[in-house]
N, C-alpha and C positions, 0 to 999 in steps of 0.2 A: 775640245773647243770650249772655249771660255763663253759663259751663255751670256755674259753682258758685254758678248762683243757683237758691233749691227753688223750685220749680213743680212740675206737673202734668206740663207737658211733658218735662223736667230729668227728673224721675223715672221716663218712661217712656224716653226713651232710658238710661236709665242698665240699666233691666231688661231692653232689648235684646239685653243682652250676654248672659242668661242662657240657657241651652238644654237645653231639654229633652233628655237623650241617650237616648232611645228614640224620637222624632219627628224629633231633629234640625232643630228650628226655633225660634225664641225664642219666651220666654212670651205674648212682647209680641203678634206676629202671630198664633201660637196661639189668642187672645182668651182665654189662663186669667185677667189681671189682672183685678178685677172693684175699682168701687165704690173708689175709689183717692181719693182726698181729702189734701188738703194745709191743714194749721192752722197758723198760726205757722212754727215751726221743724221742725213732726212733721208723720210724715208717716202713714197706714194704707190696706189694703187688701184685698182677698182673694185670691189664688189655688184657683182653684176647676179641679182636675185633673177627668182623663176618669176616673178610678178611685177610690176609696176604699184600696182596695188597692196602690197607689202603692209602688213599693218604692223610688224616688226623694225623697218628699215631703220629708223633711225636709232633703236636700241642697239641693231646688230654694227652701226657705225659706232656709236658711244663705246660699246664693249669691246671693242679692234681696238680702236686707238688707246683705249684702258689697259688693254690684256699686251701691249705693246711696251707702254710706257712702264707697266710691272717688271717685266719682265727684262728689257734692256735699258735703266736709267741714262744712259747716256745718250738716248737719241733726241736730235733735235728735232724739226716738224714732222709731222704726219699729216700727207693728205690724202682726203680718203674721196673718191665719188662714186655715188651709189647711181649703179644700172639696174638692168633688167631686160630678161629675154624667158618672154613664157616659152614654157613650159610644154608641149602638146603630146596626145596619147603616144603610148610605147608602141614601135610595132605600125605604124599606120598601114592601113588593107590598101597593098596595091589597088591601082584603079578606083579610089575613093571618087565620086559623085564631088565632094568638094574638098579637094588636094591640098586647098591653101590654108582649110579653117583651122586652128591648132583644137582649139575646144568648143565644144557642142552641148549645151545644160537645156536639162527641160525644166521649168517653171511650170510645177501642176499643183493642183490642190483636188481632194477628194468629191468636195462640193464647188457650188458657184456659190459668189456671194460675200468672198472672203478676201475680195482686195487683190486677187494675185495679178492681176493686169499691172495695177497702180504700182506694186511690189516689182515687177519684172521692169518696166519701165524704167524707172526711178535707180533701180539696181545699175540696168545695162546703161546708162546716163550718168550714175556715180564712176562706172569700171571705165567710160569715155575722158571721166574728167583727170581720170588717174594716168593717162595718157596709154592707155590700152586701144587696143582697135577690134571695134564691137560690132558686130550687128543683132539684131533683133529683128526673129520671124512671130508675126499673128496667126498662130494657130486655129483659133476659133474661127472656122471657116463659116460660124452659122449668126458669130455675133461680134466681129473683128470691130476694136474698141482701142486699138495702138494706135492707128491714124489720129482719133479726135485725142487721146492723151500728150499726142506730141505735134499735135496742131499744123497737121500736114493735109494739106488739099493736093498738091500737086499730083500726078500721076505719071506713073513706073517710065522712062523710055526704053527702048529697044537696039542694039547695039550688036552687028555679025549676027544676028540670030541669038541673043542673049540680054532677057530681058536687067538692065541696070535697078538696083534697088535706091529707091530714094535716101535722101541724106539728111540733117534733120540732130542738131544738138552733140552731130558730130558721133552719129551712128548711122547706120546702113539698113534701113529698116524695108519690110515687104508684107504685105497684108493683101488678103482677098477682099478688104476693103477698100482698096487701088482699084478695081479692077469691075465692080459693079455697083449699080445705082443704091447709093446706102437709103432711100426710101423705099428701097423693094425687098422683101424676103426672099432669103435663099433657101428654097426646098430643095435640098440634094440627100438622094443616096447615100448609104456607105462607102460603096466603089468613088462614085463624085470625089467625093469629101477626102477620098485618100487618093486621087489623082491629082487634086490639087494640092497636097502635101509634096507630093514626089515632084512638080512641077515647080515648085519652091526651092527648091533641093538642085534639079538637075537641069531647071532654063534659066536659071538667076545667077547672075554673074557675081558673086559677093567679093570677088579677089582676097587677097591674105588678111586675113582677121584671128585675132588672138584668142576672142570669144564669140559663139555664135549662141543667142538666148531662142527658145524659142515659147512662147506665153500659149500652153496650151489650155486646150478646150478642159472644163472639168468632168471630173470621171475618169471610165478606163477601155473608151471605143475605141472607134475604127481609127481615129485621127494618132491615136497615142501608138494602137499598133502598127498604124503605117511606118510610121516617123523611125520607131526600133528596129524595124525590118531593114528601111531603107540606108541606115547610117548608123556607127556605132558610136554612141552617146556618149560625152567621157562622164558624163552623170546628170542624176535629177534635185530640182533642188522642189521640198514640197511648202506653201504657204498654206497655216489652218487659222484657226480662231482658238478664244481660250475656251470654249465653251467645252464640257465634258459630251456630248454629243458629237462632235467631232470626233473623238476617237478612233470608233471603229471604222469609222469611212475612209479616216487617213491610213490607219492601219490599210485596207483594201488597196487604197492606190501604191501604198509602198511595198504592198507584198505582188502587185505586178510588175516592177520595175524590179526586184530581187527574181523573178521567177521568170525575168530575159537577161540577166547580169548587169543591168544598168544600176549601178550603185547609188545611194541617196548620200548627196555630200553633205547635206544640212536639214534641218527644221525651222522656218521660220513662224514668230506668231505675230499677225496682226491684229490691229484694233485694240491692243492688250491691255489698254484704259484708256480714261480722257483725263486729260489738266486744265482746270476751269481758268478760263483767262480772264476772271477777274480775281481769285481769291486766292487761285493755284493747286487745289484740294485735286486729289487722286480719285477719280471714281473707277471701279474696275465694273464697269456694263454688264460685261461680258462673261465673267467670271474670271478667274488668275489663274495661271501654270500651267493651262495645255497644252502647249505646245513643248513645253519643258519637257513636262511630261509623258507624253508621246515621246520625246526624243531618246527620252531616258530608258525608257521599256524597250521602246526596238533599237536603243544601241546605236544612235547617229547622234552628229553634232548638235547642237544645238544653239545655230546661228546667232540671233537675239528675241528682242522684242518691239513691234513699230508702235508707236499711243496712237487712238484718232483724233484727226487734227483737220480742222478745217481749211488751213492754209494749202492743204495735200486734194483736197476736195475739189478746194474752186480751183487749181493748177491744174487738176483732172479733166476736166469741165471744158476750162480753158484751153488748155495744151500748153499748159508751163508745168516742169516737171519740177517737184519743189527742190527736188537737188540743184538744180538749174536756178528757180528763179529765187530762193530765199537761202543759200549757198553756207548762209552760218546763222540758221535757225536748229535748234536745238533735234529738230524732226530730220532735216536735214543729215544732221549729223550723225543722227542715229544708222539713220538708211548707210550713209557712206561707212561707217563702221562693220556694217552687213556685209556691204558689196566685199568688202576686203577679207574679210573670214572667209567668206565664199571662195573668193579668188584664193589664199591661203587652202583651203581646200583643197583646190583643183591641182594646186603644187601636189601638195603632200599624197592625192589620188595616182598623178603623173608618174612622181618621183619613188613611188611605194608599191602601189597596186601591180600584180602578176596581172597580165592578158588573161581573157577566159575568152573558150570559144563562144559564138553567139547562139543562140537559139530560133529554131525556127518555127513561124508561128505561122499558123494557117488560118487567115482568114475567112468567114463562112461566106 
């Protein structure tokens, strides 16, 4: 066959050449081409990625219709639309607690202190705007802080016996700050505190969601091993600081999540300077490259890095997420550029990663 004649065939080796570089396979084997049709001289199709979120997409459109027109000079148009259908764990465990979620990330950090609420929020609000369908659980049963970030007052309703999670920027959100007087302290137990995890889990109604975040508590308690016992994770994502003190603590919480098979898809670092809004000068507070760092020694991504910024501050405060309310500020951006690695992640964890069996852990 004459390769510069368009067919069906003609045009899928021509897409062979393109490659995915987060999967490292072409689209073709992949099975993203969908619905591919040849008329005349044109030619159309879909690619249809594991993400919405895609921080490749429009590369991987650029490169088709390049690797096309290479390849068979004689074609006239190519239309190309770019889909998406995440992605969800291999294998799902019959009888799953929640059947519909495709993916499940914990959001931890070694210490408190370190932004990771602001981080998780802001994240699962970037992966909403990407037209993913998100929810986010408050893990911090002792000091739930997503309510006032995303400046929700209302409280949870109840529905067949299945409590509805509030809605809220176009995420599906649940907090044990719904649910008790935020001028009272909650003195609970270990048991407490991992009954209301599982209660999160198995009376909440969350329906089909592509991601499920949940902003845990810091450290490596009862809340974290509840969480891994009760559902299998398709991974954790950890937020530290730059500071070389951090280290070992981060090390600690990522060598619990290796020692239940919960893979760490990323390293984020916050606070990782300031940029003076009047002059623009870089101060690094903090110190530079821990979290790099860290990433690089135990052999995980290494997401990016968010600066402190006061516009992130007062949104906090407020309950404007600044992905939300400042959409093309530079902080913004950054965060949205996070979210999508992440998600990229979750692909390449989905589409890559062997099942392990889970571990069981016995709480004292």
């Amino acid at each position: 066959m004459d390769n510069h004649t368009l067919s069906v065939e003609a045009v899928l080796s021509a897409l062979r050449r393109v490659v995915d570089p987060d999967l490292r396979r072409d689209i073709v084997s992949l099975n993203f081409v969908r619905d591919l049709a040849v008329k005349g001289s044109n030619v159309s199709f879909r690619i249809e990625l594991t993400t919405p979120a895609c921080p490749v997409r429009e590369q991987l459109k650029d490169a088709s219709i390049r690797a096309i027109r290479d390849a068979i000079p004689t074609v006239g148009s190519i239309e190309v639309e770019m889909t998406s259908r995440v992605v969800g764990r291999p294998n799902p465990q019959r009888g799953a607690i929640i059947p519909d979620v495709k993916n499940t990330i914990a959001v931890a950090s070694g210490k408190g202190g370190v932004g990771k609420s602001t981080i998780a929020v802001n994240l699962a609000v970037a992966l909403a705007q990407d037209s993913a369908r998100v929810g986010i659980v408050d893990m911090d049963v002792y000091g739930p802080t997503v309510p006032t970030m995303l400046g929700i007052t209302d409280r949870p309703k109840v529905h067949k016996q299945k409590i509805l999670p509030v809605e809220k920027y176009g995420l599906k959100v649940m907090s044990i700050g719904f649910l008790v007087d935020p001028k009272t302290a909650i003195i609970w137990r270990g048991p407490m505190a991992s009954g209301a995890v599982k209660q999160f889990l198995s009376d909440v109604d969350w329906g089909e969601l592509d991601y499920l975040l949940f902003d845990m508590p810091p450290g490596t308690g009862d809340v974290q091993l509840t969480l891994v016992q009760t559902i299998p994770l398709t991974g954790a994502l950890v937020v530290t600081t730059p500071q070389d003190v951090s280290f070992n603590i981060v090390r600690r919480g990522m060598q619990m999540f290796e020692k239940v098979n919960v893979p760490v898809l990323g390293v984020i670092e916050n606070m990782s300077y300031y940029l003076c809004s009047h002059c623009g000068q870089r101060e690094e507070i903090f110190g530079s490259g821990g979290g790099r760092q860290i990433a690089g020694e135990l052999q995980v991504p290494f997401l990016g890095e968010v600066p402190i910024n006061i516009s992130t501050r007062i949104g906090g405060d407020a309950g404007w997420p600044i992905v939300y309310s400042d959409p093309g500020s530079d902080q913004a951006q950054i965060i949205r550029h996070i979210a999508r690695n992440l998600a990229a992640q979750v692909s390449i964890r989905n589409m890559t990663a062997e099942e392990k069996p889970a571990i069981e852990i016995s709480l004292p």
